[in-house]
PDB file of N, H, CA, C and O in Angstrom:
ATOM      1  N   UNK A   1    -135.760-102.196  96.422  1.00  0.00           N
ATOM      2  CA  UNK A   1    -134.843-101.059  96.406  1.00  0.00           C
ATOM      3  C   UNK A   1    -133.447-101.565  96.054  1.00  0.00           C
ATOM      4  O   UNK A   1    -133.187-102.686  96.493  1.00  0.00           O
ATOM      5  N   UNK A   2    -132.412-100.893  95.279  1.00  0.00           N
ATOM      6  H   UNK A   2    -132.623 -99.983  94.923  1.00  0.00           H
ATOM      7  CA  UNK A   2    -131.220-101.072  94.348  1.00  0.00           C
ATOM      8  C   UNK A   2    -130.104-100.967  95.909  1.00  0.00           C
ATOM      9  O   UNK A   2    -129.725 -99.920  96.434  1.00  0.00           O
ATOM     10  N   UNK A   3    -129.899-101.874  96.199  1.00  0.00           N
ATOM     11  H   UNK A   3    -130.207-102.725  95.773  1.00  0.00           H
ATOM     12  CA  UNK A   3    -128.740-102.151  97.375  1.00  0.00           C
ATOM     13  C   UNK A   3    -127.270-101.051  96.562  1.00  0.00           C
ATOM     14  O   UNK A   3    -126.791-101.250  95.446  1.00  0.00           O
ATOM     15  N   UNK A   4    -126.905-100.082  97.428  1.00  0.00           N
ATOM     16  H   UNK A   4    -127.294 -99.921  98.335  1.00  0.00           H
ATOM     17  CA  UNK A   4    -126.106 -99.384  96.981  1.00  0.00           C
ATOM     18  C   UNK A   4    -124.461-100.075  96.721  1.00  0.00           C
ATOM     19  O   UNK A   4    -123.729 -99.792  95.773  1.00  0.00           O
ATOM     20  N   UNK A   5    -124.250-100.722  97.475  1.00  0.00           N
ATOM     21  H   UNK A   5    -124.844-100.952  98.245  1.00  0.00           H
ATOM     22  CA  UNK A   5    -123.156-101.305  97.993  1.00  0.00           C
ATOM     23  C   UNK A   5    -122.697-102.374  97.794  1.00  0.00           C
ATOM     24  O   UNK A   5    -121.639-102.854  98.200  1.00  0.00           O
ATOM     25  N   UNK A   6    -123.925-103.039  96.791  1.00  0.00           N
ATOM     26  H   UNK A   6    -124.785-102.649  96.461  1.00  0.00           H
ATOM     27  CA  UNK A   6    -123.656-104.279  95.980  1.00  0.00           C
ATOM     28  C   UNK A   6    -123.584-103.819  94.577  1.00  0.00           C
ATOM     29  O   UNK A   6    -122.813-104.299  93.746  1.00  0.00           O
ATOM     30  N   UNK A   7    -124.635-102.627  94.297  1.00  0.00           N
ATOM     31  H   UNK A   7    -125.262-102.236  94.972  1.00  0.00           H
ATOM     32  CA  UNK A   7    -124.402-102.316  92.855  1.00  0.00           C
ATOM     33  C   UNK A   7    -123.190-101.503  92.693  1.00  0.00           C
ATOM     34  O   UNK A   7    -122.872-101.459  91.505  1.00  0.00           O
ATOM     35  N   UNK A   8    -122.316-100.775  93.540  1.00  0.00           N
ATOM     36  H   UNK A   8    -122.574-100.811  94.506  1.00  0.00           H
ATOM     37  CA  UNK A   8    -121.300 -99.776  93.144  1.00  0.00           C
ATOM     38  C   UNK A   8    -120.253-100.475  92.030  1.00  0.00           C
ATOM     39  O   UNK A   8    -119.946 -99.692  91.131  1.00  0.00           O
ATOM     40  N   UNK A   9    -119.640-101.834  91.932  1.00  0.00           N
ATOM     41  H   UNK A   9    -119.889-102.470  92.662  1.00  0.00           H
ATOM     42  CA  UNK A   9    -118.882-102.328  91.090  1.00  0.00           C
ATOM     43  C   UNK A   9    -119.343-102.327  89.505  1.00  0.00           C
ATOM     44  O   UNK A   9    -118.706-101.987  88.507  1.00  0.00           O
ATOM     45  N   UNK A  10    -120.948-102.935  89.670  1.00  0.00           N
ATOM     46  H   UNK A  10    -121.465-103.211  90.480  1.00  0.00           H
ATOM     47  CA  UNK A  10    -121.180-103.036  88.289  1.00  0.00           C
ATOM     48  C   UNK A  10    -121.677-101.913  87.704  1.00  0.00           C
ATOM     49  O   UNK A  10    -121.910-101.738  86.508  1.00  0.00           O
ATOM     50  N   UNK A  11    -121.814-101.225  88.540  1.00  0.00           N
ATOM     51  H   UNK A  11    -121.625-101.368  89.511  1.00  0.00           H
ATOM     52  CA  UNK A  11    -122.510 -99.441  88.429  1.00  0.00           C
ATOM     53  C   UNK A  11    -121.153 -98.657  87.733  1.00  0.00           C
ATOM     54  O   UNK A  11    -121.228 -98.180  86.601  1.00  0.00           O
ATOM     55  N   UNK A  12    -120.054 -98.593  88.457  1.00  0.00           N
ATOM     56  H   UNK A  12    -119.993 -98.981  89.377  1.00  0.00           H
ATOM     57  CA  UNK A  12    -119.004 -98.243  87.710  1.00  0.00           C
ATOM     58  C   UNK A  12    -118.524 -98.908  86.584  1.00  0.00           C
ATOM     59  O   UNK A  12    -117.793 -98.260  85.836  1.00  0.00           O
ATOM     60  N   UNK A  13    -118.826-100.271  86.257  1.00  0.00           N
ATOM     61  H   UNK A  13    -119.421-100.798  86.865  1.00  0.00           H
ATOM     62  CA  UNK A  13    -118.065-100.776  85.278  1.00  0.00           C
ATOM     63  C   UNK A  13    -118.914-100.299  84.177  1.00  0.00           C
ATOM     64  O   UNK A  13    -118.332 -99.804  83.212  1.00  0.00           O
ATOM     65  N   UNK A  14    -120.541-100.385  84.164  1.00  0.00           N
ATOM     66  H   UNK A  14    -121.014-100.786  84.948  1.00  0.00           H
ATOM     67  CA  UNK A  14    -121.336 -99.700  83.084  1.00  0.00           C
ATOM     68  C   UNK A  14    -120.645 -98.532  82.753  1.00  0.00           C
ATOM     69  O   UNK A  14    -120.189 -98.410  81.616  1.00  0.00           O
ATOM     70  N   UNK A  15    -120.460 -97.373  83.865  1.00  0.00           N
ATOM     71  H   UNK A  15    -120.830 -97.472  84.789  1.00  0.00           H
ATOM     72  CA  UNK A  15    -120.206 -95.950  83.426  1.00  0.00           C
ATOM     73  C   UNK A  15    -119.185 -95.637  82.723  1.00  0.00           C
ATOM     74  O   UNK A  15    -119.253 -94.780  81.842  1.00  0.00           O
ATOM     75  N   UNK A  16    -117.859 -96.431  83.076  1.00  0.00           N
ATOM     76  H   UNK A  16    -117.804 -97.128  83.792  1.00  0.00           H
ATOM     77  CA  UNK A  16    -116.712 -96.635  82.339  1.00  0.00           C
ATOM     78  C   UNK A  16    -117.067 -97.010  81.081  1.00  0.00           C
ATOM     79  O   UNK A  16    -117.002 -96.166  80.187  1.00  0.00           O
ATOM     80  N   UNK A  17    -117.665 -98.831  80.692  1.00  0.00           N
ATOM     81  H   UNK A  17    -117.718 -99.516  81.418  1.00  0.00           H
ATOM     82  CA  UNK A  17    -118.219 -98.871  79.138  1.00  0.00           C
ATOM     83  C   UNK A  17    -118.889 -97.939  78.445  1.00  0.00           C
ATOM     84  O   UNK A  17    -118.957 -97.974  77.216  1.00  0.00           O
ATOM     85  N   UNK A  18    -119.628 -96.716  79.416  1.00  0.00           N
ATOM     86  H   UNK A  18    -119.572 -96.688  80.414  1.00  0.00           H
ATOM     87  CA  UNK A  18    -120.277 -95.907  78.252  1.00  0.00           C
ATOM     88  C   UNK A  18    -119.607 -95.033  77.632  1.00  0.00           C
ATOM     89  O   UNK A  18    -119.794 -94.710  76.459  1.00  0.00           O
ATOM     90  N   UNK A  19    -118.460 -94.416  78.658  1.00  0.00           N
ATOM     91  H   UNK A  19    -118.308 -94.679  79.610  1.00  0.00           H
ATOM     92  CA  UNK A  19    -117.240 -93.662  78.399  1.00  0.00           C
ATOM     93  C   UNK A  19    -116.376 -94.479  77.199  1.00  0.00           C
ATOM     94  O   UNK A  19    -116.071 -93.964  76.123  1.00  0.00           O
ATOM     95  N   UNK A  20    -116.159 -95.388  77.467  1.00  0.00           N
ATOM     96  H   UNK A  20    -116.407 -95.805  78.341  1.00  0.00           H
ATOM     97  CA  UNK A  20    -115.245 -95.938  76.084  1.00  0.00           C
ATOM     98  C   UNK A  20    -116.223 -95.746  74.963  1.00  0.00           C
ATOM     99  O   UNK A  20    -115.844 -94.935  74.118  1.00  0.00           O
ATOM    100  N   UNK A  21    -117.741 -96.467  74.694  1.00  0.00           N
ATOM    101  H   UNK A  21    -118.049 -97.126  75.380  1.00  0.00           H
ATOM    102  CA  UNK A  21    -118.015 -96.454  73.676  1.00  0.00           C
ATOM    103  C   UNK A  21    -118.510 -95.090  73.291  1.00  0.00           C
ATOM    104  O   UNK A  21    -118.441 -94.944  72.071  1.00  0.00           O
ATOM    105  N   UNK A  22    -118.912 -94.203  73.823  1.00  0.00           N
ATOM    106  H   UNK A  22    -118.968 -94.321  74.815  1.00  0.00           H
ATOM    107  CA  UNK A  22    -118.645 -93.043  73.667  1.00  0.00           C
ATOM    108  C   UNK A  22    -117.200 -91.946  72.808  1.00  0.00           C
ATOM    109  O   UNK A  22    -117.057 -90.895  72.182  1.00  0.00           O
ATOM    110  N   UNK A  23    -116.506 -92.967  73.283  1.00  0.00           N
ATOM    111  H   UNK A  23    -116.622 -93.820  73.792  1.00  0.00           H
ATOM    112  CA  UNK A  23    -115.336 -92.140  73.384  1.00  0.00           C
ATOM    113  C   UNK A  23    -114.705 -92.590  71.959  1.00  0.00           C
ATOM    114  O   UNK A  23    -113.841 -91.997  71.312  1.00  0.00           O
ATOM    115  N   UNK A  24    -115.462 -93.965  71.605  1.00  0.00           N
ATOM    116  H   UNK A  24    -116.164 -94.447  72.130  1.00  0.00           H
ATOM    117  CA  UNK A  24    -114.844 -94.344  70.150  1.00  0.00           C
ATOM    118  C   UNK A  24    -115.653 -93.756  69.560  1.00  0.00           C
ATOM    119  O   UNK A  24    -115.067 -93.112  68.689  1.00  0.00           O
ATOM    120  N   UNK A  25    -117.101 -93.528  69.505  1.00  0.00           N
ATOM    121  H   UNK A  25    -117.577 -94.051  70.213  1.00  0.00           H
ATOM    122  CA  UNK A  25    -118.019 -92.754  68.409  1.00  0.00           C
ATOM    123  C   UNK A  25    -117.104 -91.766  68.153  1.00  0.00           C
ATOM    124  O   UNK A  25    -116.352 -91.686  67.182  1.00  0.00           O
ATOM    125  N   UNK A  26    -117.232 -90.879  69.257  1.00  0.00           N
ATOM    126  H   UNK A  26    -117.843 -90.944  70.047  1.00  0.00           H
ATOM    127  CA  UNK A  26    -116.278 -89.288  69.050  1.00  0.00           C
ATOM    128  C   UNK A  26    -115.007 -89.304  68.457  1.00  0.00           C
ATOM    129  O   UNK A  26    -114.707 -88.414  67.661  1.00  0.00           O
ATOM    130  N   UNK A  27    -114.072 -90.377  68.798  1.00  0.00           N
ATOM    131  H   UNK A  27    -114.316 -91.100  69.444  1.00  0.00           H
ATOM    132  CA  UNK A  27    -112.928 -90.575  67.690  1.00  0.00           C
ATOM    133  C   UNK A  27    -113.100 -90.562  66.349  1.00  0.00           C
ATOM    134  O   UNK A  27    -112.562 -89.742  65.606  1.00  0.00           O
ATOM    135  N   UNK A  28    -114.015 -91.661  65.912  1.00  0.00           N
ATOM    136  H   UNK A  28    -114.452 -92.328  66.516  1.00  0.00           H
ATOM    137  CA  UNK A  28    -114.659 -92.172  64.417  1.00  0.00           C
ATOM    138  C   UNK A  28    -115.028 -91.115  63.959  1.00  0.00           C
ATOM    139  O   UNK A  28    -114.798 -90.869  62.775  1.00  0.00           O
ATOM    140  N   UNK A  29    -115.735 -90.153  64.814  1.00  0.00           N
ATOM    141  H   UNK A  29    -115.922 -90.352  65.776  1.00  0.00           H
ATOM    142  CA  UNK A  29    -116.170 -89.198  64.009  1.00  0.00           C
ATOM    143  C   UNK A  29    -115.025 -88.092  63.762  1.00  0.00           C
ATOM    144  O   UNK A  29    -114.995 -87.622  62.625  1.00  0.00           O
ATOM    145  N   UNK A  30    -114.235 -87.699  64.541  1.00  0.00           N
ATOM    146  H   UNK A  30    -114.260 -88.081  65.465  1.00  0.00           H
ATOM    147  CA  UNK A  30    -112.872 -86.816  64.220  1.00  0.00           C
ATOM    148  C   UNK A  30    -112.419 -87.161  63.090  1.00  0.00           C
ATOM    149  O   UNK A  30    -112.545 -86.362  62.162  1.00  0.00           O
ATOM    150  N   UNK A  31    -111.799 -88.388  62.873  1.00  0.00           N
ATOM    151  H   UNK A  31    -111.696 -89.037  63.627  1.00  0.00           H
ATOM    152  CA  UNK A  31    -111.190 -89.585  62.156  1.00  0.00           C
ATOM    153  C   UNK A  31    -111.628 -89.274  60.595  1.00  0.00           C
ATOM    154  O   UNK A  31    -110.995 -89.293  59.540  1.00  0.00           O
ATOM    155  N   UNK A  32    -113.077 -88.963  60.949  1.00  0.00           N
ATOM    156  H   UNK A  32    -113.591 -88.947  61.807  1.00  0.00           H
ATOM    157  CA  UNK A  32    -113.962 -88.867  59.704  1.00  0.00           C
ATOM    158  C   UNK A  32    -113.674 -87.778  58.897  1.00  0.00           C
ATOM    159  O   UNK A  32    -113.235 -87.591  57.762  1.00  0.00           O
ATOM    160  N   UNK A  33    -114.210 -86.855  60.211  1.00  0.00           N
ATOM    161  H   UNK A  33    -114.567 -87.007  61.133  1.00  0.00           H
ATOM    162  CA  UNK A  33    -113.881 -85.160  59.304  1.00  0.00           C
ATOM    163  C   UNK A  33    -112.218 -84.843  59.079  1.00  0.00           C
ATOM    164  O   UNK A  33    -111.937 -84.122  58.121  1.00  0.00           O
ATOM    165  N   UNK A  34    -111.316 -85.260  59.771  1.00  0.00           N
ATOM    166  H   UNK A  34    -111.543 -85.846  60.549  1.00  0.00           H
ATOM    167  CA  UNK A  34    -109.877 -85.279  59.587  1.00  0.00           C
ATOM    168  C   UNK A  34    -109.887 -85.850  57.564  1.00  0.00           C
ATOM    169  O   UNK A  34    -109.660 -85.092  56.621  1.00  0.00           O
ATOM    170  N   UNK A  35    -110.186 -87.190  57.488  1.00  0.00           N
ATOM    171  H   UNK A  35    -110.370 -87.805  58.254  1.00  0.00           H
ATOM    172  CA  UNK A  35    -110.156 -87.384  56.261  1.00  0.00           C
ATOM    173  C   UNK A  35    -110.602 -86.883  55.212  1.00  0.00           C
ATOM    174  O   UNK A  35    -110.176 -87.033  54.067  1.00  0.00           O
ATOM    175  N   UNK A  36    -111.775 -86.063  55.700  1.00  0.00           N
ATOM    176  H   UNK A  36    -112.122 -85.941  56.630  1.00  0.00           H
ATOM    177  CA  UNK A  36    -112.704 -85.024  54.536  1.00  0.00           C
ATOM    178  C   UNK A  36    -112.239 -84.159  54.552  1.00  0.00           C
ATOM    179  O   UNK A  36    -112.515 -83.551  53.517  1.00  0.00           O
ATOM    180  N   UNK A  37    -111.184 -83.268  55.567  1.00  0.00           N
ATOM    181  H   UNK A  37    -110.960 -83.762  56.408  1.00  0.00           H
ATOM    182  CA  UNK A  37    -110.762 -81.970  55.265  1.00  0.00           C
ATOM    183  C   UNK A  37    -108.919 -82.426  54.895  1.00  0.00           C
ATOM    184  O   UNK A  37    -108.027 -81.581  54.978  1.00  0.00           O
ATOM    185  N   UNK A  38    -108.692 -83.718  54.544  1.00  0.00           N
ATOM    186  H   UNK A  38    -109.417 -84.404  54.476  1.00  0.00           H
ATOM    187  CA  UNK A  38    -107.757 -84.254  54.313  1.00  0.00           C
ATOM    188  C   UNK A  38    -108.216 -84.099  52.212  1.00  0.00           C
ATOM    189  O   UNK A  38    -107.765 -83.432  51.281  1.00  0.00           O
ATOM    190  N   UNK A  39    -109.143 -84.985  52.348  1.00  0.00           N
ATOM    191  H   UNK A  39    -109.509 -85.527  53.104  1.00  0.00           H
ATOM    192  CA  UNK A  39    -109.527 -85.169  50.925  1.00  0.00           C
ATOM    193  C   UNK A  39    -109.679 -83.540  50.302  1.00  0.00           C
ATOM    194  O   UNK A  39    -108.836 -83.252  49.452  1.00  0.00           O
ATOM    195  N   UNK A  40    -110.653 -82.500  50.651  1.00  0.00           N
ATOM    196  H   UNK A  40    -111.337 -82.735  51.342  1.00  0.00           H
ATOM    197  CA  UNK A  40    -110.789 -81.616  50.246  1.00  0.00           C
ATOM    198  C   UNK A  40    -109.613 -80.435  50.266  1.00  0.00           C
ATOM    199  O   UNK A  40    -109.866 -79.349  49.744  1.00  0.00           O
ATOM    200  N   UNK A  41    -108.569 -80.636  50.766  1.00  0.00           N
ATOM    201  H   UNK A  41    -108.364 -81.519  51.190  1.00  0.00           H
ATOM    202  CA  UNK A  41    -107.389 -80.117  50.502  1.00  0.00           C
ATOM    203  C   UNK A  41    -106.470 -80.351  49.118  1.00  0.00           C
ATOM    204  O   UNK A  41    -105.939 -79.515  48.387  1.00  0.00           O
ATOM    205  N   UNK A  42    -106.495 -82.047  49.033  1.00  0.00           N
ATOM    206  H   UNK A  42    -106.927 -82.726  49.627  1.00  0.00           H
ATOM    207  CA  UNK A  42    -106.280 -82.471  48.222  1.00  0.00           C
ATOM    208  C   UNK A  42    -106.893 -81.948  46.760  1.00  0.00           C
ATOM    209  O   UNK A  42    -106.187 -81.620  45.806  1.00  0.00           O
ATOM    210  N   UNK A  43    -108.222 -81.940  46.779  1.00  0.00           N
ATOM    211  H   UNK A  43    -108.795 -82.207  47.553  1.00  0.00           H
ATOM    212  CA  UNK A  43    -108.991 -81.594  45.424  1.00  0.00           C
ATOM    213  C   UNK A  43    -108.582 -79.774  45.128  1.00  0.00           C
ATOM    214  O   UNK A  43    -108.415 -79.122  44.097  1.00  0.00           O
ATOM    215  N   UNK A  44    -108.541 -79.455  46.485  1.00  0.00           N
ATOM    216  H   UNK A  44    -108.677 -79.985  47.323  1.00  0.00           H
ATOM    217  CA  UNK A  44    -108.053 -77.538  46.163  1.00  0.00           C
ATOM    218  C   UNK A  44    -106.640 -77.589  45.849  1.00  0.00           C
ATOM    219  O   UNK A  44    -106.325 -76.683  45.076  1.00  0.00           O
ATOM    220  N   UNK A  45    -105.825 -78.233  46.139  1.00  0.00           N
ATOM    221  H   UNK A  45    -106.081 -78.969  46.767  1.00  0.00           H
ATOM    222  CA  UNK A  45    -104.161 -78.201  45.417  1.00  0.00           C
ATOM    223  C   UNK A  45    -105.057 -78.781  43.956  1.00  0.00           C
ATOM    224  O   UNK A  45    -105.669 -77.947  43.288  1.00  0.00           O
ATOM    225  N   UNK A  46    -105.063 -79.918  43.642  1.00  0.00           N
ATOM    226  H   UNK A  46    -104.566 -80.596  44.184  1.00  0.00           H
ATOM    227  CA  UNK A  46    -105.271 -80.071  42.206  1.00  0.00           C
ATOM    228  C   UNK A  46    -105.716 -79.072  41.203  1.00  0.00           C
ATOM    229  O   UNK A  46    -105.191 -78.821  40.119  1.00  0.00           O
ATOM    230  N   UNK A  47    -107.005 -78.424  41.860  1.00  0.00           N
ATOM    231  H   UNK A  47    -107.432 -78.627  42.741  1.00  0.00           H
ATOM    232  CA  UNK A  47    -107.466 -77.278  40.939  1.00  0.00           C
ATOM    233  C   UNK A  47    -106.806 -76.261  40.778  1.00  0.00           C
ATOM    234  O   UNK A  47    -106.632 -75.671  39.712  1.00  0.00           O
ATOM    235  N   UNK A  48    -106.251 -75.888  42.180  1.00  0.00           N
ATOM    236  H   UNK A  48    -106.392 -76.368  43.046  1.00  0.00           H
ATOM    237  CA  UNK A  48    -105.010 -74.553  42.288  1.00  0.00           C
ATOM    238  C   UNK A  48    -103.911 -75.128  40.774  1.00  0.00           C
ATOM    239  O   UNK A  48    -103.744 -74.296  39.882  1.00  0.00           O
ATOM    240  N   UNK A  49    -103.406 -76.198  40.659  1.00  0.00           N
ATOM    241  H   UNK A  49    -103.541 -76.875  41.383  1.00  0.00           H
ATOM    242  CA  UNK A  49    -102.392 -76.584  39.737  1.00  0.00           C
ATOM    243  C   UNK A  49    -102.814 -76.666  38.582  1.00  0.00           C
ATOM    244  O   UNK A  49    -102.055 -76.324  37.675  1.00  0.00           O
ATOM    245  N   UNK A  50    -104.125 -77.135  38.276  1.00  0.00           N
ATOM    246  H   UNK A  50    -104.742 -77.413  39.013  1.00  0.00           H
ATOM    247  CA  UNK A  50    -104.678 -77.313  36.925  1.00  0.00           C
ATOM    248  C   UNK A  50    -104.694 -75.566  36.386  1.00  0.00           C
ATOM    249  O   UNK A  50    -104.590 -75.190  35.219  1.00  0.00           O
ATOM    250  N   UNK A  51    -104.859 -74.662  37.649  1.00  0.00           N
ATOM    251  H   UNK A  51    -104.943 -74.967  38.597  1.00  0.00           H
ATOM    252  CA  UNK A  51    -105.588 -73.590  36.866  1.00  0.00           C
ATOM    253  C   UNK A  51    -103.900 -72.936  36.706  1.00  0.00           C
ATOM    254  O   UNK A  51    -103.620 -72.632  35.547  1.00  0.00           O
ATOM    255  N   UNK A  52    -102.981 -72.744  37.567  1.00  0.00           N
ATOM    256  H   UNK A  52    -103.209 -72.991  38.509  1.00  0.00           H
ATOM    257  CA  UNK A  52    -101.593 -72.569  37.382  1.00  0.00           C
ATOM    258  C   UNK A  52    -101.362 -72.841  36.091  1.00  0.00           C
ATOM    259  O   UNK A  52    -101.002 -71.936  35.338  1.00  0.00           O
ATOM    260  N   UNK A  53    -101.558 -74.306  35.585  1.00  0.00           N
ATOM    261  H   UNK A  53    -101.850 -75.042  36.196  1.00  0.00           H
ATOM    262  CA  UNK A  53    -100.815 -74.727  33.883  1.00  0.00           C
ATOM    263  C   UNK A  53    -101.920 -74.105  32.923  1.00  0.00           C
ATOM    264  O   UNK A  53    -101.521 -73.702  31.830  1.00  0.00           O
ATOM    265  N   UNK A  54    -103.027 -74.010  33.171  1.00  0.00           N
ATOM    266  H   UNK A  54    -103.351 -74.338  34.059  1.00  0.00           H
ATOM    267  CA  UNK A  54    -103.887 -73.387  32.236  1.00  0.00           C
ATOM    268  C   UNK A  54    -103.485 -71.806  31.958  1.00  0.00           C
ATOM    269  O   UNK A  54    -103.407 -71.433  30.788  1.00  0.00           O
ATOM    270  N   UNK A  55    -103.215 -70.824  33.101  1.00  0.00           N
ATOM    271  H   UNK A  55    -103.279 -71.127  34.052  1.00  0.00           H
ATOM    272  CA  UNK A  55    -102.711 -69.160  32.634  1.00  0.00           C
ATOM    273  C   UNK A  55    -101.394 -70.015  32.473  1.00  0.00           C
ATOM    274  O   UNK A  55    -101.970 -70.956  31.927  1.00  0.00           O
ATOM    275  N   UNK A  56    -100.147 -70.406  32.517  1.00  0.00           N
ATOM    276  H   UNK A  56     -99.679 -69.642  32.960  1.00  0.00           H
ATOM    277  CA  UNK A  56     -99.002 -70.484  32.179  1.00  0.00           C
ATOM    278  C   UNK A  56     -99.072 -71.034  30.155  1.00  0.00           C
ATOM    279  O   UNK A  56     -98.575 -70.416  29.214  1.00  0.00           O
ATOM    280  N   UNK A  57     -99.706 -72.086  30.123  1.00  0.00           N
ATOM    281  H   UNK A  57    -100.110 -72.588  30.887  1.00  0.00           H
ATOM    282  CA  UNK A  57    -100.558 -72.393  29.008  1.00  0.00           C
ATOM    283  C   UNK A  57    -101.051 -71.224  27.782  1.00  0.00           C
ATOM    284  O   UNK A  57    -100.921 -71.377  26.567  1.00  0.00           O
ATOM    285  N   UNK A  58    -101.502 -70.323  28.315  1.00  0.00           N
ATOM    286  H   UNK A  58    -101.609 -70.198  29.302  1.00  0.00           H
ATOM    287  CA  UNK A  58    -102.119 -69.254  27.870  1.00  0.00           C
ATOM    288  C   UNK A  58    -101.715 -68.503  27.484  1.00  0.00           C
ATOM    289  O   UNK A  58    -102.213 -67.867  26.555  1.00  0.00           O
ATOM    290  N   UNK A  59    -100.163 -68.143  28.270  1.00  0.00           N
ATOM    291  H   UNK A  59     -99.759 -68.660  29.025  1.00  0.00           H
ATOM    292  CA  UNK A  59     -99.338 -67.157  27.370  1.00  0.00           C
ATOM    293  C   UNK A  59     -98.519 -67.665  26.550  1.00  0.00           C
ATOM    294  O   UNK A  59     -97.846 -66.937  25.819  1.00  0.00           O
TER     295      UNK A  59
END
């Protein structure tokens, strides 16, 4: 049987490491979609501007 009172230190220190590495997945992944809705902003100004000089172009 798991002695309560000897495992409480390393019992918490696991739960804490799962929380951090946890906690970096979930960053990385923010991090991620931040840059994709970073990038895809980017590509909608470009087209917005390309299509701007194309009707200005036109007349």
């Amino acid at each position: 049987m798991l002695n309560i009172k000897k495992a409480k230190i390393p019992l918490f220190i696991l739960f804490v490491l799962c929380f951090l590495v946890g906690g970096f997945f979930v960053g990385k992944a923010y991090r991620d979609q931040v840059d994709l809705a970073k990038e895809k902003a980017n590509e909608e100004a470009i087209i917005k501007a390309r299509l701007e000089r194309w009707i200005d172009n036109s007349d």
